[in-house]
matplotlib code that plots the C-alpha trace (Angstrom):
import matplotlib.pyplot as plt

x = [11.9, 8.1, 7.4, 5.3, 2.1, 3.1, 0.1, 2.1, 1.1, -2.3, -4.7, -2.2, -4.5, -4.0, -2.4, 0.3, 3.2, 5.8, 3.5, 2.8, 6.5, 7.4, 4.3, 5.6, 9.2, 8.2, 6.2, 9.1, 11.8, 9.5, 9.5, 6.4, 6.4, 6.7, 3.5, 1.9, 3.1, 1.6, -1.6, -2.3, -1.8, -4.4, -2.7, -4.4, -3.1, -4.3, -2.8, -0.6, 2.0, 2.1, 2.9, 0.0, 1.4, 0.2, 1.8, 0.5, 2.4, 5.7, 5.1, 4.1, 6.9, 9.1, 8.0, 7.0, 4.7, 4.0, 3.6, 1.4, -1.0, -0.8, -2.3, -4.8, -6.2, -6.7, -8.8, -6.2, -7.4, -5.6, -7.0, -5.4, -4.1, -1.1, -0.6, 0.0, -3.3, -0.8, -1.7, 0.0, -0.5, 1.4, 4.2, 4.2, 4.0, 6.7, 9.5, 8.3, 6.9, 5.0, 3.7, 2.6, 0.8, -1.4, -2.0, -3.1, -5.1, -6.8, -7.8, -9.4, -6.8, -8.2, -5.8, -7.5, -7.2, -5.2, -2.4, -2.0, 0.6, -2.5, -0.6, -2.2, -1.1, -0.3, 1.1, 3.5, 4.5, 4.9, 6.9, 9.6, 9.2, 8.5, 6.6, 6.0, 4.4, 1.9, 1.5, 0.9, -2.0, -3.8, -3.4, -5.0, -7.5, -8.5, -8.4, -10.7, -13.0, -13.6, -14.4, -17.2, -18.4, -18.3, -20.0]
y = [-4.2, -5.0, -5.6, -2.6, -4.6, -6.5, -8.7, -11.7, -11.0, -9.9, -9.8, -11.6, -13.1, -11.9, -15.1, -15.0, -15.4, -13.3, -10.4, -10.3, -10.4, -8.0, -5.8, -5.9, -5.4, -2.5, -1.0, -1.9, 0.1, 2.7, 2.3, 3.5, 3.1, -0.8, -0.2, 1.5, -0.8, -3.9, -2.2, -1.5, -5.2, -6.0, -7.1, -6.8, -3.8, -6.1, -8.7, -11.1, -12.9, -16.2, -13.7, -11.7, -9.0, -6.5, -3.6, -1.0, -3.0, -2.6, 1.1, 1.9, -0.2, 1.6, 5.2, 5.2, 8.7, 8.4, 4.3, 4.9, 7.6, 5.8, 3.2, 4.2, 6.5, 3.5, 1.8, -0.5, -1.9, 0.3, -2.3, -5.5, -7.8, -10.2, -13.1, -11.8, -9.6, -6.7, -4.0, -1.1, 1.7, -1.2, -1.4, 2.3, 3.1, 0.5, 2.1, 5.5, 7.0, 10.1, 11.0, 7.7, 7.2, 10.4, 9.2, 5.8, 7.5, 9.9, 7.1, 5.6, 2.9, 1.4, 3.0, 0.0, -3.2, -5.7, -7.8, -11.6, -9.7, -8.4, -4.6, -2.1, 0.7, 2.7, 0.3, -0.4, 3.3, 3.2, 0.5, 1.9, 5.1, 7.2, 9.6, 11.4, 8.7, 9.1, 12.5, 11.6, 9.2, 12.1, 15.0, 12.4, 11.1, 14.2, 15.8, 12.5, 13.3, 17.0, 15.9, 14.1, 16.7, 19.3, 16.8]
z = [-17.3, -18.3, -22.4, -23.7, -24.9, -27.8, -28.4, -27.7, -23.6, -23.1, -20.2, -17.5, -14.7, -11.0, -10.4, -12.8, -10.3, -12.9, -13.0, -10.0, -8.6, -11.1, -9.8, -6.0, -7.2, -9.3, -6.8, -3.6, -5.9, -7.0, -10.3, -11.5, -15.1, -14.2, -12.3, -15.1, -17.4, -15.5, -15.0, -18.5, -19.8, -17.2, -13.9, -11.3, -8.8, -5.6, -6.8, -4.1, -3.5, -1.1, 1.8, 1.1, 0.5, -2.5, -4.5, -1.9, 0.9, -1.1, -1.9, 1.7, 3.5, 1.3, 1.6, -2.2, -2.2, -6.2, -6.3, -3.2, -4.6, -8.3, -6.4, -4.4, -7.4, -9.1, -6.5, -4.7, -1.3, 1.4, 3.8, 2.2, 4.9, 4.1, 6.0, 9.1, 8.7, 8.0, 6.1, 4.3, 6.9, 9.4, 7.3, 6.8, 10.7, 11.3, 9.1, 9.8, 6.5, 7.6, 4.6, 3.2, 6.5, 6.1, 2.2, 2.8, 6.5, 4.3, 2.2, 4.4, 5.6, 9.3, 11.9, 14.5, 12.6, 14.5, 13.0, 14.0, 17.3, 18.3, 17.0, 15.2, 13.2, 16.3, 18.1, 15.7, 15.3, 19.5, 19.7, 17.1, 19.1, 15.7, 17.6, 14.7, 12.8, 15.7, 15.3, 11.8, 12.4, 15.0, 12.2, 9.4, 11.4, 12.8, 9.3, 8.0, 11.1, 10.0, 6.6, 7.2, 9.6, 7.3, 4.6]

ax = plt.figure().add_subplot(projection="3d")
ax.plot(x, y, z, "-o")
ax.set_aspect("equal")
plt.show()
């Protein structure tokens, strides 16, 4: 879908609305050479849409383990808010991605930052009644907590 570098499209800015869409599309049907791809001509992997919302968002809402990973091992902001001061362990929580939840916990995604419904991460997982998304979030943050004991 994205041009190999050609010359003819080099260094897009974050703001360029087609690489950007193409980004969050990319990353939403885990298609990770797309990411790749838009990466290496210089787009920005934090880059958002007028909703807010950033790659990470798409790959977490969508249970994308690779896009997710990809991501945050190239610095994306696991605490990026869109505009209704969600981020991508809320979206995560809410459709019940277990594993993306630990990744982006692990990274050091905020398990208490509140939404604009006053929700956070947890609360979200509890009102969907994915009790195991909960689960989840106690076995990463208690393995985060160990970490820096041990550090």
């Amino acid at each position: 879908m994205v041009a190999e570098g050609n010359g003819a499209e080099q260094n897009p800015t974050c703001t360029d609305s087609e690489y950007v869409e193409a980004l969050l599309e990319a990353a939403r049907y885990n298609d990770i050479e797309d990411v790749k791809n838009l990466a290496a001509i210089g787009v920005s992997l934090d880059s958002k849409d007028a909703q807010g919302r950033t790659a990470l968002h798409m790959a977490s809402a969508n249970g994308n383990v690779d896009i997710v990973n990809y991501l945050i091992s190239n610095n994306a902001d696991v605490n990026a808010c869109n505009v209704e001061n969600n981020t991508p362990l809320h979206w995560a929580c809410l459709n019940g991605h277990v594993e993306v939840v630990k990744i982006l916990i692990i990274a050091g995604a905020d398990v208490s930052r509140l939404n604009r419904h006053e929700q956070t991460p947890v609360d979200e997982a509890a009102i969907g009644g994915k009790m195991n998304v909960i689960d989840a979030i106690n076995t990463a943050v208690a393995q985060v907590e160990l970490t820096r004991a041990s550090v």
